[in-house]
C-alpha positions as CSV (number, residue, x, y, z in Angstrom):
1,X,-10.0,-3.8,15.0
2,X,-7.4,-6.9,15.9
3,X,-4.3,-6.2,18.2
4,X,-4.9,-2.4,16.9
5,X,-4.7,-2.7,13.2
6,X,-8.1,-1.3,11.6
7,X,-8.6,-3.9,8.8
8,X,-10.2,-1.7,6.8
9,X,-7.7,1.1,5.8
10,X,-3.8,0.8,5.7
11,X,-1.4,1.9,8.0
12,X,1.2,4.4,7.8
13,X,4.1,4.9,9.8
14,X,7.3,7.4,8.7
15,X,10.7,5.7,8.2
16,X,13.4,8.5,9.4
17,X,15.2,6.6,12.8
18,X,16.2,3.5,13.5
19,X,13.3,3.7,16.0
20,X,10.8,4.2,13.0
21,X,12.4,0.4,11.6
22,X,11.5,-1.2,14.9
23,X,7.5,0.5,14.7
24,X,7.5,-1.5,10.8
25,X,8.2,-4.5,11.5
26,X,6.1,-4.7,14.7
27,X,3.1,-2.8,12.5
28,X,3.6,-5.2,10.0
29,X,3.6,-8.2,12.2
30,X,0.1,-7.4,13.7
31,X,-1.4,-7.6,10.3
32,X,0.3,-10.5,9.3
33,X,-1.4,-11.9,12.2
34,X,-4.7,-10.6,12.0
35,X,-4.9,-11.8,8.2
36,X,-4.2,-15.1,9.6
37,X,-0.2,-16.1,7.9
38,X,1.3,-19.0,8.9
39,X,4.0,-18.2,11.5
40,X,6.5,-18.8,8.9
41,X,5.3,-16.8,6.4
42,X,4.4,-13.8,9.2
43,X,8.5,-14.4,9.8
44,X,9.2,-14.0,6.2
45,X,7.0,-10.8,5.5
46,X,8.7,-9.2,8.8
47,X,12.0,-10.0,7.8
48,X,11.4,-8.3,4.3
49,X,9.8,-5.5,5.8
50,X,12.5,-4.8,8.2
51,X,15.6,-5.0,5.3
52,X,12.7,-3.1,2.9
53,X,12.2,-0.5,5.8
54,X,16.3,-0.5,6.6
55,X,17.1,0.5,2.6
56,X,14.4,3.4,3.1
57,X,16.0,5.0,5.5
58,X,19.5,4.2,4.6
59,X,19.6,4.5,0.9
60,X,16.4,6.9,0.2
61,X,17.2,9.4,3.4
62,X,14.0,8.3,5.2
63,X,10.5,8.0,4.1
64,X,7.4,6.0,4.3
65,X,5.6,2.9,4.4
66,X,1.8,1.5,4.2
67,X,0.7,-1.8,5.4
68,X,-2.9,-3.1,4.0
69,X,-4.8,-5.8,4.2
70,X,-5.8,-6.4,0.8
71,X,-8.2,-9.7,-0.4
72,X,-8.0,-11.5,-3.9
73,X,-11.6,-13.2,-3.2
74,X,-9.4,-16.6,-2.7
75,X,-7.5,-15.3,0.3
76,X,-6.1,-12.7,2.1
77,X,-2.7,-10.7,2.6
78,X,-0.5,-7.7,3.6
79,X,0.3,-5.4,0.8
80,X,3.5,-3.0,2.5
81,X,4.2,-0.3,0.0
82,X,7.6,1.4,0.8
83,X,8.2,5.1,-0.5
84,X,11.4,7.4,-0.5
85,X,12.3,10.7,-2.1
86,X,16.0,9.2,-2.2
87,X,18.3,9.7,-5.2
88,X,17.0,6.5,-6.6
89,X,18.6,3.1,-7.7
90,X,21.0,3.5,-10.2
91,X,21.6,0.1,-11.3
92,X,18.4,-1.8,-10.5
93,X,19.8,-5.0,-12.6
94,X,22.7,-4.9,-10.0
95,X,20.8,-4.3,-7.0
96,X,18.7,-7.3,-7.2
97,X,21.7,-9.4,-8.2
98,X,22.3,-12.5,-5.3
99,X,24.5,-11.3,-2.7
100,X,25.4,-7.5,-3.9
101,X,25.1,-5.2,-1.3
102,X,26.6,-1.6,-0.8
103,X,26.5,-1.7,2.7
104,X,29.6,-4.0,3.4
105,X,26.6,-6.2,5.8
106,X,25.1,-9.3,5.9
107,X,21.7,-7.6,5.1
108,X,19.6,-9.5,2.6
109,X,19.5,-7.0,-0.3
110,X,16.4,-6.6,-2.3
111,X,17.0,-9.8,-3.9
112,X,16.4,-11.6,-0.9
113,X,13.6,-9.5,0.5
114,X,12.2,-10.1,-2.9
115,X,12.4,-14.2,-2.5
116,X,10.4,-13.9,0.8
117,X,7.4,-12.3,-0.6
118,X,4.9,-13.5,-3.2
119,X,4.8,-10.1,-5.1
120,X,7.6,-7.5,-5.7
121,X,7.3,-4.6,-8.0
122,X,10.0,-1.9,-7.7
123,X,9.5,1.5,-9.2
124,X,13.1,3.9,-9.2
125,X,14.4,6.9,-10.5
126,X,17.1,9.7,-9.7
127,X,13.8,12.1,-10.0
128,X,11.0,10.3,-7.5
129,X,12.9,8.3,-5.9
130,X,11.8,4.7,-5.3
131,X,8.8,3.1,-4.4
132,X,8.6,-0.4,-3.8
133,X,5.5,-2.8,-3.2
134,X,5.5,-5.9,-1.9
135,X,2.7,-8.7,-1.0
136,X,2.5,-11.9,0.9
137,X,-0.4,-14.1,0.7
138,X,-2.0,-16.3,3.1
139,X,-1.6,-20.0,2.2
């Protein structure tokens, strides 16, 4: 156990308030940390997270995310898996276009949550809803 986080099994925590957000990104941080990331790329994970956390509960309606540590035999990371039963992404081309947002905001989109992270698979459809995995490496 480091700073609460049980390094052997991942850690879920629901996305439905804004509340829920705030519990990612400090979940997420303590692994970053106990896996060792630079405090750079701890800062980059979180910030993902936190806009990956923010779509989940916007976009899908609320849902859920799991935060492992997962080891390649070289090094060590967070994998954060992000799951909604939301209506899907219609236009996944468009949605990780530079700059698009629906939101009106500043937020960084999936594109830029995506160029924070080393890994970033997106699954979507009007029928699941969307899952999305993401992975940052120590260096």
């Amino acid at each position: 156990m480091t700073a609460g986080v049980d390094l052997g099994q991942p850690q879920a925590q629901a996305i439905r308030s804004d509340e829920d957000v705030v519990r990612v990104r400090q979940l997420v941080r303590s692994v970053a940390v106990a896996v060792k990331l630079s405090l750079v790329d701890q800062t980059k994970v979180v910030t993902a997270a936190s806009e990956l956390a923010r779509n989940t509960l916007v976009y899908g309606g609320g849902g859920s995310v799991d935060v492992t540590i997962v080891d390649n035999g070289r090094r060590k990371g967070v994998q954060i898996v992000f799951a909604d039963s939301g209506p899907g992404i219609p236009d996944l081309d468009l949605a990780l276009t530079d700059g698009y947002t629906t939101g009106g905001g500043l937020g960084l989109g999936l594109s830029g949550a995506r160029r924070l992270v080393d890994e970033f698979q997106i699954e979507t459809s009007a029928e699941t809803g969307t899952r999305i995995t993401v992975t940052k490496w120590s260096r």
